[in-house]
Backbone as numpy.savetxt, mean C-alpha at the origin, in Angstrom:
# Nx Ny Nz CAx CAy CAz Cx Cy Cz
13.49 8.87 -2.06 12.44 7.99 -1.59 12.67 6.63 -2.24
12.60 5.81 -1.09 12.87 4.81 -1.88 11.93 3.17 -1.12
11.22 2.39 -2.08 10.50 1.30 -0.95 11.37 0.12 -0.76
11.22 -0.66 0.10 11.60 -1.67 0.15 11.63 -3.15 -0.35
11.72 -4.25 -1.01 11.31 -5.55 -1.14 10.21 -5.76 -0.51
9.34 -6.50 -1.54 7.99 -7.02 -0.93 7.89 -8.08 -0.53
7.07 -8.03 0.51 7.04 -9.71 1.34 5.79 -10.07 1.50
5.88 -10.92 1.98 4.20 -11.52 1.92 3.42 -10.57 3.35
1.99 -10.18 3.08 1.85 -9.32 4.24 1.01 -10.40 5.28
1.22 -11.18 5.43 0.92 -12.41 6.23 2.01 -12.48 7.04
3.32 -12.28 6.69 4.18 -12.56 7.25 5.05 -11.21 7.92
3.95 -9.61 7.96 4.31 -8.39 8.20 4.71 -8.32 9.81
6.38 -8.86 10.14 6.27 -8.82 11.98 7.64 -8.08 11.84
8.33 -7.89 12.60 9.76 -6.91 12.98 9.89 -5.96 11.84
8.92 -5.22 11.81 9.11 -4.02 11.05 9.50 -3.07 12.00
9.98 -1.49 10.74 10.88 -0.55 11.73 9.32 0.17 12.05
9.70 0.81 13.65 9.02 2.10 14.33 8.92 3.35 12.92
8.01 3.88 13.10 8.11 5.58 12.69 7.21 5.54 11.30
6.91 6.42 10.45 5.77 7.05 9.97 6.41 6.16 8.73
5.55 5.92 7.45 5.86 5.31 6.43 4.53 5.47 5.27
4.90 4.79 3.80 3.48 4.84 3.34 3.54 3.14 3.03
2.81 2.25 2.76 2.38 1.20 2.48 2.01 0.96 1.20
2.54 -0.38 0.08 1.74 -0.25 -0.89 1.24 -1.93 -0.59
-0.01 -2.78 -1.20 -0.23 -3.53 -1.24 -0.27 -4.19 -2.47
-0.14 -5.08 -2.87 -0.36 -5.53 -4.34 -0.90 -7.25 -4.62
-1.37 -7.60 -5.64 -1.64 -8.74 -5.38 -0.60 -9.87 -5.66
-0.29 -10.98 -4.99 0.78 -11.99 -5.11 0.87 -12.62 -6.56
0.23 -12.31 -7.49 -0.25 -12.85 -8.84 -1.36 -12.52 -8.94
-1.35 -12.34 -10.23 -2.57 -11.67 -11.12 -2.42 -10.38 -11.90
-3.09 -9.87 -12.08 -3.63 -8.78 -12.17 -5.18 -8.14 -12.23
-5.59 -6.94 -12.13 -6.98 -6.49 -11.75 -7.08 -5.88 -13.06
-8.05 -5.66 -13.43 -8.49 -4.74 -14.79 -9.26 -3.59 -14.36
-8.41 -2.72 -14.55 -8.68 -1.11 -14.44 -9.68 -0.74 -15.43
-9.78 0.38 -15.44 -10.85 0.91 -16.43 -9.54 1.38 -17.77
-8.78 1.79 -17.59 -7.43 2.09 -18.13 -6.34 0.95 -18.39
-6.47 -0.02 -18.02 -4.90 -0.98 -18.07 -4.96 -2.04 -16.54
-4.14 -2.64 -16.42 -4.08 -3.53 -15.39 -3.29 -3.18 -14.82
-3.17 -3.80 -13.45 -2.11 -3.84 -12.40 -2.41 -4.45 -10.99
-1.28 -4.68 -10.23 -1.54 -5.65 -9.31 -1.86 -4.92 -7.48
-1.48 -3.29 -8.34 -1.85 -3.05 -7.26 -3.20 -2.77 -6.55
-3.68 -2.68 -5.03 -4.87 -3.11 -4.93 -4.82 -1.39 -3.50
-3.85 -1.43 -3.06 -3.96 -0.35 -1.61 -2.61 0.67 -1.36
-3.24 1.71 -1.24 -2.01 2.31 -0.66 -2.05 2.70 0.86
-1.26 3.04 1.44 -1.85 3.44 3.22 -0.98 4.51 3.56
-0.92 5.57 3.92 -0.09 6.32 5.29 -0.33 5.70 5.92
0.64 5.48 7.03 0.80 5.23 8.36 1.77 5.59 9.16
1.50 5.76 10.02 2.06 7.02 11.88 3.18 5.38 11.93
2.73 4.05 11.63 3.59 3.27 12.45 3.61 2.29 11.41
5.29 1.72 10.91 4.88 0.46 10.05 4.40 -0.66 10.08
4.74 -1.12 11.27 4.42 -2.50 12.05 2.69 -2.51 12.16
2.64 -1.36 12.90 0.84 -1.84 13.40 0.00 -1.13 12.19
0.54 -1.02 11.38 -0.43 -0.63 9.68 -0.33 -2.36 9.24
0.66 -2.32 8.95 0.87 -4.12 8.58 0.35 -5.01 8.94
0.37 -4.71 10.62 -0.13 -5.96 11.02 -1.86 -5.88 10.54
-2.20 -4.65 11.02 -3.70 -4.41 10.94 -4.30 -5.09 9.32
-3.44 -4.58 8.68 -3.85 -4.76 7.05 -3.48 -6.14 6.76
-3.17 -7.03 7.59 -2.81 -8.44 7.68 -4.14 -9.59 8.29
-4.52 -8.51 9.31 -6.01 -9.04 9.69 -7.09 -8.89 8.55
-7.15 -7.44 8.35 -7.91 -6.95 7.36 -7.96 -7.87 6.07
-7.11 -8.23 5.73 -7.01 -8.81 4.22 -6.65 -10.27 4.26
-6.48 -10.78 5.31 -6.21 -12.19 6.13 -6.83 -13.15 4.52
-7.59 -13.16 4.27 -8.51 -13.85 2.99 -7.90 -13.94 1.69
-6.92 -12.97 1.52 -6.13 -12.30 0.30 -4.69 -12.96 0.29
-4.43 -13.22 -1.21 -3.14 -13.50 -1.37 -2.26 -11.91 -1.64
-1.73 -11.46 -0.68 -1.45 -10.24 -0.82 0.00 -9.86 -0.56
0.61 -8.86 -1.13 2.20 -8.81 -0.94 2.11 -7.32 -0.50
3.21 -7.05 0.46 3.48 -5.47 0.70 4.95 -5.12 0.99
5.14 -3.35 0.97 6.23 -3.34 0.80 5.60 -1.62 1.41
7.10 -1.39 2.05 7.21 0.35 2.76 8.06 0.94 2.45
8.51 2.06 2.38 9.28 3.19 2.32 10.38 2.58 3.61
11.76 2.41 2.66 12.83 2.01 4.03 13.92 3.56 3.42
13.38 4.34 2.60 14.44 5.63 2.64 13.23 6.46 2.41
13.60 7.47 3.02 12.85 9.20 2.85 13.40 10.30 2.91
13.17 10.89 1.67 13.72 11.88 1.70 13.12 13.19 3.54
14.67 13.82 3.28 14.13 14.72 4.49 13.17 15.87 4.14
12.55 16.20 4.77 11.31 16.88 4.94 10.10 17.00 3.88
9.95 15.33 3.45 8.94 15.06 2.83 7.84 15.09 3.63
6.56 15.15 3.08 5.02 15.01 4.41 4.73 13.40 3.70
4.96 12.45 4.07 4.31 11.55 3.82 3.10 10.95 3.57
2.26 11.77 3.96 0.79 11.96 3.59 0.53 12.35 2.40
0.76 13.40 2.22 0.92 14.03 0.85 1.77 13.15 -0.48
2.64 12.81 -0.01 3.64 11.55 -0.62 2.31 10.39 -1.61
1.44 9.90 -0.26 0.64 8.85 -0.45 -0.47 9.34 -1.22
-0.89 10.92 -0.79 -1.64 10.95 -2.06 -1.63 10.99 -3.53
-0.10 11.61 -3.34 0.04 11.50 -4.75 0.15 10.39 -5.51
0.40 9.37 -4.38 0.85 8.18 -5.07 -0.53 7.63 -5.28
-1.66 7.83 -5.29 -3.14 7.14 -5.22 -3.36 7.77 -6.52
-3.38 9.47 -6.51 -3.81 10.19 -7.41 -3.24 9.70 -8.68
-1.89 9.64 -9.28 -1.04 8.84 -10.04 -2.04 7.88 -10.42
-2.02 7.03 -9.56 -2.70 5.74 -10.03 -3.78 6.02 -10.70
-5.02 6.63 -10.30 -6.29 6.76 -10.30 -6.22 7.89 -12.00
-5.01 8.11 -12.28 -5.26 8.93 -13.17 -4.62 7.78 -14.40
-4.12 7.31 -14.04 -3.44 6.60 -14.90 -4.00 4.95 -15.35
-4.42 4.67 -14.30 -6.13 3.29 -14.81 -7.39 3.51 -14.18
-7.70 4.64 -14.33 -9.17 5.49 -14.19 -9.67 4.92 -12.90
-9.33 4.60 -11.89 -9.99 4.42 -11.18 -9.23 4.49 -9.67
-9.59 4.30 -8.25 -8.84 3.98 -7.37 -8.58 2.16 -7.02
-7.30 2.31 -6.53 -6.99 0.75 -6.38 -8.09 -0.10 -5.67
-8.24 -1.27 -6.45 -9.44 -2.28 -5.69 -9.75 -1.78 -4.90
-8.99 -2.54 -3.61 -9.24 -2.46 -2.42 -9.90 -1.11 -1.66
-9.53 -0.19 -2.13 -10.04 1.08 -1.73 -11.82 1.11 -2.51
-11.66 0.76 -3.13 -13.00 1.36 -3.82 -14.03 0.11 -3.07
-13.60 -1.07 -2.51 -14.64 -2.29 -1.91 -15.04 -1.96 -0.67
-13.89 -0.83 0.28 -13.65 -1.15 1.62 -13.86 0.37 1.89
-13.80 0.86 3.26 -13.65 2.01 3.92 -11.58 2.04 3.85
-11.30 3.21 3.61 -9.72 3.59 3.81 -9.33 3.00 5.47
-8.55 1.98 5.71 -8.39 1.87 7.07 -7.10 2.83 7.31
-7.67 2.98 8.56 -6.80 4.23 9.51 -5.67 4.43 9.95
């Protein structure tokens, strides 16, 4: 498993087709956890990379925000499961869930 370079998610267009997980983070800064800091703010499954991106581009349109996807996967990973763990991780590790999740409804 492996993600890709992060780009600005303003600028999320010719991404690849097919299932992926999403991380978001902030372009500078950091957030203060209950545990430690970090910049990250969202994680996402998504069925499609492009129209998660784009969506989370509207969504966060207000935000200086950077993202980045899974461009290797291992074979017969569940990617869902992938993403939770990757939340759970977090949430265990600066007590809480990333910003963005805890302000907003999980978008779809």
């Amino acid at each position: 498993m492996r993600f890709g370079d992060w780009y600005p998610l303003s600028t999320a267009r010719d991404l690849p087709d097919g299932e992926t997980v999403l991380q978001l983070r902030l372009a500078t800064g950091l957030v203060d956890y209950a545990r430690g800091k970090s910049a990250m703010v969202w994680y996402q499954h998504a069925i499609n990379t492009e129209d998660a991106a784009r969506a989370l581009a509207v969504r966060f349109a207000a935000h200086d925000l950077v993202c980045r996807h899974l461009i290797e996967v291992d074979a017969g990973v569940d990617l869902q499961a992938f993403c939770a763990k990757l939340r759970g991780d977090f949430e265990r590790r600066f007590g809480s869930v990333p910003l963005y999740e805890q302000q907003q409804p999980q978008a779809p």
